[in-house]
Backbone as JSON Lines, residues from 0, in Angstrom:
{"i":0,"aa":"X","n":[-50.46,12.59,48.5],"ca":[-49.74,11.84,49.52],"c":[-50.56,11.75,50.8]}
{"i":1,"aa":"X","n":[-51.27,12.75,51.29],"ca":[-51.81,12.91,52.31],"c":[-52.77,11.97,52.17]}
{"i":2,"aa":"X","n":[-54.22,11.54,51.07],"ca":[-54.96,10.83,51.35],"c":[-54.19,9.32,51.17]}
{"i":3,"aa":"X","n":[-53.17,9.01,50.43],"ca":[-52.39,7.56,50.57],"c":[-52.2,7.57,52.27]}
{"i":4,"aa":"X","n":[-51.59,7.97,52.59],"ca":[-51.23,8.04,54.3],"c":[-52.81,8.05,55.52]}
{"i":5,"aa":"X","n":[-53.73,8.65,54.84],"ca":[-54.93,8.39,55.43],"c":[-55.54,7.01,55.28]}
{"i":6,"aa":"X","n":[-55.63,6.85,54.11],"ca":[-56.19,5.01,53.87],"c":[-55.45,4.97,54.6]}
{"i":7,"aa":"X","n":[-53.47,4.38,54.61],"ca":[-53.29,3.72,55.26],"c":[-53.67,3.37,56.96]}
{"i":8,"aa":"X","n":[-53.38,4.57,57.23],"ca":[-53.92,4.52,58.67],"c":[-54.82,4.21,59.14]}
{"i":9,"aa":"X","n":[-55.91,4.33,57.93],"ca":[-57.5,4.07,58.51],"c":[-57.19,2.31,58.46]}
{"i":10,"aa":"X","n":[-56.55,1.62,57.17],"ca":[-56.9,0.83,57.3],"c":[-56.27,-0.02,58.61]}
{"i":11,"aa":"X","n":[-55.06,0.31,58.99],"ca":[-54.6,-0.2,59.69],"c":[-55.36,-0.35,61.32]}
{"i":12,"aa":"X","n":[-56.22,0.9,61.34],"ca":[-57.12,0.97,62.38],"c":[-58.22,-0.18,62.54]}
{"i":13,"aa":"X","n":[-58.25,-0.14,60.96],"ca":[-59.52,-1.42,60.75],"c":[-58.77,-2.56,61.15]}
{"i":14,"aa":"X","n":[-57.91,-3.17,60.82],"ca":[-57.15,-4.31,61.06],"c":[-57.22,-4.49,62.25]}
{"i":15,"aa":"X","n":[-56.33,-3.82,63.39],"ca":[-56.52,-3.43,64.39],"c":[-57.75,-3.81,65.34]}
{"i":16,"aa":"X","n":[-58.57,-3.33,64.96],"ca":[-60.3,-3.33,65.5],"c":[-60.47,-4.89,65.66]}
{"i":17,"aa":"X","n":[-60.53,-5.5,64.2],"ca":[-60.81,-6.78,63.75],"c":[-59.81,-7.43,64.48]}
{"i":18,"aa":"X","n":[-58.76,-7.52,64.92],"ca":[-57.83,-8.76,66.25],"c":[-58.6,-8.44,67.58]}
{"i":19,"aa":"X","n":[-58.85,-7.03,67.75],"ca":[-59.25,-7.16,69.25],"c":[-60.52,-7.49,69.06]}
{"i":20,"aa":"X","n":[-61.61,-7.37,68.16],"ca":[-62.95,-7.93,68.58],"c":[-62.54,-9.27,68.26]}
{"i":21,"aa":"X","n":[-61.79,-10.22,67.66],"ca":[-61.67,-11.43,67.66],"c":[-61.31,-12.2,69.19]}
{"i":22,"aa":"X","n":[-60.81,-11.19,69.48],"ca":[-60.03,-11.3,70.77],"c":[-61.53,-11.18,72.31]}
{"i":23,"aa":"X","n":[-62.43,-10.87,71.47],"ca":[-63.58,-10.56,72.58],"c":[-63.23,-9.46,72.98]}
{"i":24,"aa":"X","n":[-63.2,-8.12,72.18],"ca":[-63.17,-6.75,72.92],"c":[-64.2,-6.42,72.04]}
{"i":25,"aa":"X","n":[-64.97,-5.39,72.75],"ca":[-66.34,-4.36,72.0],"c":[-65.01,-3.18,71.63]}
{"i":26,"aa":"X","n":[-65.22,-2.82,70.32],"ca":[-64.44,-2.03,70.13],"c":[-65.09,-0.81,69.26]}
{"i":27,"aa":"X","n":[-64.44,0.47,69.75],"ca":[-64.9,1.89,69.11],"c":[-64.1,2.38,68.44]}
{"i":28,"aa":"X","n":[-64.19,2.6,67.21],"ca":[-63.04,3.76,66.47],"c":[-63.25,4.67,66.06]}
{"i":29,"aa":"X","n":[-62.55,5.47,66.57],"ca":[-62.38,7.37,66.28],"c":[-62.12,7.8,64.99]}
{"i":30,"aa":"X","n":[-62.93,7.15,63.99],"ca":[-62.74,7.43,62.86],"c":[-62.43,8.65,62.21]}
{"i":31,"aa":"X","n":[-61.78,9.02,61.29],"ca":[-61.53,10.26,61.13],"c":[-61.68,11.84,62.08]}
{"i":32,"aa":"X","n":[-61.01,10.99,63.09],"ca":[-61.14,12.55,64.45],"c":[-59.76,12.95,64.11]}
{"i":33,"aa":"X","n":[-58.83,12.38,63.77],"ca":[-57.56,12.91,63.73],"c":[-57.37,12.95,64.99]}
{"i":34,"aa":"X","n":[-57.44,12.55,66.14],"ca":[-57.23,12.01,67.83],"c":[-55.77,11.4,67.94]}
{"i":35,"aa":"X","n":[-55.29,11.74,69.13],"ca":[-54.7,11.47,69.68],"c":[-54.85,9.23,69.89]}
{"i":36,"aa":"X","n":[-55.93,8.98,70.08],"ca":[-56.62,8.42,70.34],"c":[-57.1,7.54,69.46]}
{"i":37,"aa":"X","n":[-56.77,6.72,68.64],"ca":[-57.78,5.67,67.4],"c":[-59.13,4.36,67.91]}
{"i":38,"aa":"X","n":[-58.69,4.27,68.9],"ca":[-59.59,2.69,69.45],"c":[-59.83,2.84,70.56]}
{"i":39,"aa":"X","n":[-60.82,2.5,71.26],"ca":[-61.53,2.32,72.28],"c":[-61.81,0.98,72.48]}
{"i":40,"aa":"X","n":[-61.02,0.06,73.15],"ca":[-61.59,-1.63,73.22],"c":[-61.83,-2.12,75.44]}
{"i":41,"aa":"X","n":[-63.02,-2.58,74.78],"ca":[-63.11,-2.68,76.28],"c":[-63.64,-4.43,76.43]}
{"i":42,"aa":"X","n":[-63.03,-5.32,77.37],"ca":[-63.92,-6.25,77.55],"c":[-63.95,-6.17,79.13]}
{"i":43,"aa":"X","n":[-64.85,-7.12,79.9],"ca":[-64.78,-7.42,81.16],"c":[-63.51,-7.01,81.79]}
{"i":44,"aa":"X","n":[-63.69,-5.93,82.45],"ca":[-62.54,-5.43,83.66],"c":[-61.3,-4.88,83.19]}
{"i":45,"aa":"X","n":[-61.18,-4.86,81.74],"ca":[-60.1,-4.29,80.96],"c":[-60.7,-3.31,79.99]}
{"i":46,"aa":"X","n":[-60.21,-2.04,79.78],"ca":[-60.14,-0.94,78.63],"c":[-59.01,-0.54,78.31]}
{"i":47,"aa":"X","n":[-58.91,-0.8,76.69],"ca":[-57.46,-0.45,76.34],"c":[-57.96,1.13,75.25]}
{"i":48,"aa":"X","n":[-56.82,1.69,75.1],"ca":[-56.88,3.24,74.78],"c":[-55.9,3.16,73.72]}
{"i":49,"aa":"X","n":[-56.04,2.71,72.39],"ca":[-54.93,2.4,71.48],"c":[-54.5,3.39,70.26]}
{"i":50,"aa":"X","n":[-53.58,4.31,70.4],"ca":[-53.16,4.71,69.16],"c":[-52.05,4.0,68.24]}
{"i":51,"aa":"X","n":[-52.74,3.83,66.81],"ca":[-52.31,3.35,65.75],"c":[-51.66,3.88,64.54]}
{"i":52,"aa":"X","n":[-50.52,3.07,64.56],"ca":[-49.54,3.81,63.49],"c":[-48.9,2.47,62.59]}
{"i":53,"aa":"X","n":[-48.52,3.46,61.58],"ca":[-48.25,2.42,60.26],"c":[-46.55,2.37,60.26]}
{"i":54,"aa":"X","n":[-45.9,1.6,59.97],"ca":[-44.62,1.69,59.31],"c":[-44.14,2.72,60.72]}
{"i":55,"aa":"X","n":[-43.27,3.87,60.19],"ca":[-42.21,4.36,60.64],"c":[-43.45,5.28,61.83]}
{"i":56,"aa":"X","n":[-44.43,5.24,61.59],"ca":[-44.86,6.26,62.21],"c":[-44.7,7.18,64.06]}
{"i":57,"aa":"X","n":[-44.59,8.05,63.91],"ca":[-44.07,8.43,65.16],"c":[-45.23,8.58,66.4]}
{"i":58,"aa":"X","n":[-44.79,9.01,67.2],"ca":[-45.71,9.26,68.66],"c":[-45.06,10.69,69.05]}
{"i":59,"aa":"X","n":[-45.67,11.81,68.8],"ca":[-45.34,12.89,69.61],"c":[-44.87,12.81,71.09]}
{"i":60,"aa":"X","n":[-44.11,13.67,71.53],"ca":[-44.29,13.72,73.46],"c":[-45.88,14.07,73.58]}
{"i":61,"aa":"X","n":[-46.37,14.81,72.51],"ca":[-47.24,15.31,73.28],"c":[-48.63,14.6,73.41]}
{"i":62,"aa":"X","n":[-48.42,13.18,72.32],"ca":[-49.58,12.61,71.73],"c":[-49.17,11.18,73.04]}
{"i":63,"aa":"X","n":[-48.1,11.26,73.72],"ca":[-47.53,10.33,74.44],"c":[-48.36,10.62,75.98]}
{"i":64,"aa":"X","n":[-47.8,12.28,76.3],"ca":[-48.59,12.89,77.47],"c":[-50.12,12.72,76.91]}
{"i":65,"aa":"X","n":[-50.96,12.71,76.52],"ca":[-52.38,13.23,76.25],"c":[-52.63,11.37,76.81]}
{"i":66,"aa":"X","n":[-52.02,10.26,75.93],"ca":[-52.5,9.3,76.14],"c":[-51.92,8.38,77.62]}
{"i":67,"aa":"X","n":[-51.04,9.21,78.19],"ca":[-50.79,8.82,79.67],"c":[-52.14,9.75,80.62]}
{"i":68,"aa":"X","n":[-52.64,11.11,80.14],"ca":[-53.87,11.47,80.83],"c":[-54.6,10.9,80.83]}
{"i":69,"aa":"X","n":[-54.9,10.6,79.6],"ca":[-56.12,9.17,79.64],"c":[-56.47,8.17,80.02]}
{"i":70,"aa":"X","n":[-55.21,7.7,80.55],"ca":[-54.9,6.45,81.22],"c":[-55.25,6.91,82.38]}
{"i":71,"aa":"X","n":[-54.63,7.47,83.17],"ca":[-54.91,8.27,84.37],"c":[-56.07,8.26,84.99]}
{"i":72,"aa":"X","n":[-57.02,9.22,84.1],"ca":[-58.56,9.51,84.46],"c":[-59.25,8.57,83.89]}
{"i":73,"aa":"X","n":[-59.01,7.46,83.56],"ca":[-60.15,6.12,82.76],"c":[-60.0,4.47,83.95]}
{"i":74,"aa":"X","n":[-58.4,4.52,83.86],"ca":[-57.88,3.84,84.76],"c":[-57.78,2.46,83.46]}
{"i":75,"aa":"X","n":[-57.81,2.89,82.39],"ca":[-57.33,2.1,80.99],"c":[-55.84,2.32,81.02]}
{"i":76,"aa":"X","n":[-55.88,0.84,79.81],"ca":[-54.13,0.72,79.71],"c":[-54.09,1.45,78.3]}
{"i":77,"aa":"X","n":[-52.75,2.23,78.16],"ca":[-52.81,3.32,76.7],"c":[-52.03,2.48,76.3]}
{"i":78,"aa":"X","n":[-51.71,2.15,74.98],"ca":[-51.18,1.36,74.22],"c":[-50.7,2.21,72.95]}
{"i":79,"aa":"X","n":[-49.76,1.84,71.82],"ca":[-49.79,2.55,70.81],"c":[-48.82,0.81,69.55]}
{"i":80,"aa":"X","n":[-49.73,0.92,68.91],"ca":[-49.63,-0.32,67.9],"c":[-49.14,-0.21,66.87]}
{"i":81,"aa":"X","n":[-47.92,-0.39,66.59],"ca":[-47.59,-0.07,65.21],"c":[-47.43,-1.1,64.15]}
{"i":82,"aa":"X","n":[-48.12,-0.93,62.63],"ca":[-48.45,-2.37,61.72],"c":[-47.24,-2.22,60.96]}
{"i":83,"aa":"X","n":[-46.08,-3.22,61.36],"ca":[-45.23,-3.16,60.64],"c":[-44.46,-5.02,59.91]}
{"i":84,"aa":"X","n":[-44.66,-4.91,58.73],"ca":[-44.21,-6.43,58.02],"c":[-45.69,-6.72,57.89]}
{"i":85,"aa":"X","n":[-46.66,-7.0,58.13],"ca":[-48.05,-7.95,58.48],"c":[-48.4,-8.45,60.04]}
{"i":86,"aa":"X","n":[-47.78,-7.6,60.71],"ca":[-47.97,-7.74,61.94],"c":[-47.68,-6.62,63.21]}
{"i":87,"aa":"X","n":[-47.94,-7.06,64.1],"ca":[-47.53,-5.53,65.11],"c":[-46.8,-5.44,66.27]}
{"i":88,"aa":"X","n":[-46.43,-4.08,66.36],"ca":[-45.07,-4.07,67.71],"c":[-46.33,-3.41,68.31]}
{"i":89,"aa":"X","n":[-46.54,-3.39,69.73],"ca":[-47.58,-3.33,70.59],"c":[-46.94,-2.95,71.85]}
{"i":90,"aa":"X","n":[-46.63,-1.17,72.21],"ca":[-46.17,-0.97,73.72],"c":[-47.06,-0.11,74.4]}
{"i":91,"aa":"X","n":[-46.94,-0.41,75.58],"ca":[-47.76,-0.11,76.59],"c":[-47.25,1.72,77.0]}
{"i":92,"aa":"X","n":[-47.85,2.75,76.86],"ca":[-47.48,3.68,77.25],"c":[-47.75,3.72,79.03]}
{"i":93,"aa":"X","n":[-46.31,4.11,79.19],"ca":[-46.02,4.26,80.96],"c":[-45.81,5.61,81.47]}
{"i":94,"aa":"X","n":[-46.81,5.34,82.64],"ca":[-46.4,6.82,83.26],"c":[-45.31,7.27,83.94]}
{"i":95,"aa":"X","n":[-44.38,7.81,83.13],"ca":[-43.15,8.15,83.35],"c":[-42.91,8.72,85.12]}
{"i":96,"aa":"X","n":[-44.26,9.23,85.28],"ca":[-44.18,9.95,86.53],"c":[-44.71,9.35,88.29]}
{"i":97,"aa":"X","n":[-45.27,7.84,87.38],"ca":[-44.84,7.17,88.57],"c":[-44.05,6.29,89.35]}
């Protein structure tokens, strides 16, 4: 079960990758880091910080806090993408604390 749930994710990462470089982003993926963290997309004056999830998949508080730090100290927007039907729900993680 565990490596079914890994493809998926990876692939979904790949998918992922492939809209935003279509989109004109240079994009990095944290391939098998098991991160908080899956994508790195940056174009002119924008860096987005994207964790990717499949179907039901969840967001820890704590995987929520780690990617509002990041945001913080990068001055990137954290995002978390989830591939659900053939397409994606896409929210912006907010810093609750400002």
């Amino acid at each position: 079960m565990a490596n079914h749930n890994y493809a998926r994710g990876a692939s979904a990462e790949r998918l992922a990758k492939a809209e935003l470089e279509a989109d004109g982003y240079a994009v990095i993926r944290a391939a098998g880091s098991k991160g908080k963290c899956d994508l790195f997309a940056a174009k002119l004056g924008e860096l987005l910080l994207i964790q990717v999830k499949t179907g039901s998949g969840r967001v820890t508080p704590e995987e929520r806090a780690f990617l509002r730090t990041l945001q913080a100290q990068s001055g990137g927007r954290a995002q978390i993408w989830t591939r659900v039907r053939g397409g994606w729900t896409k929210e912006d993680v907010v810093d609750s604390l400002a």
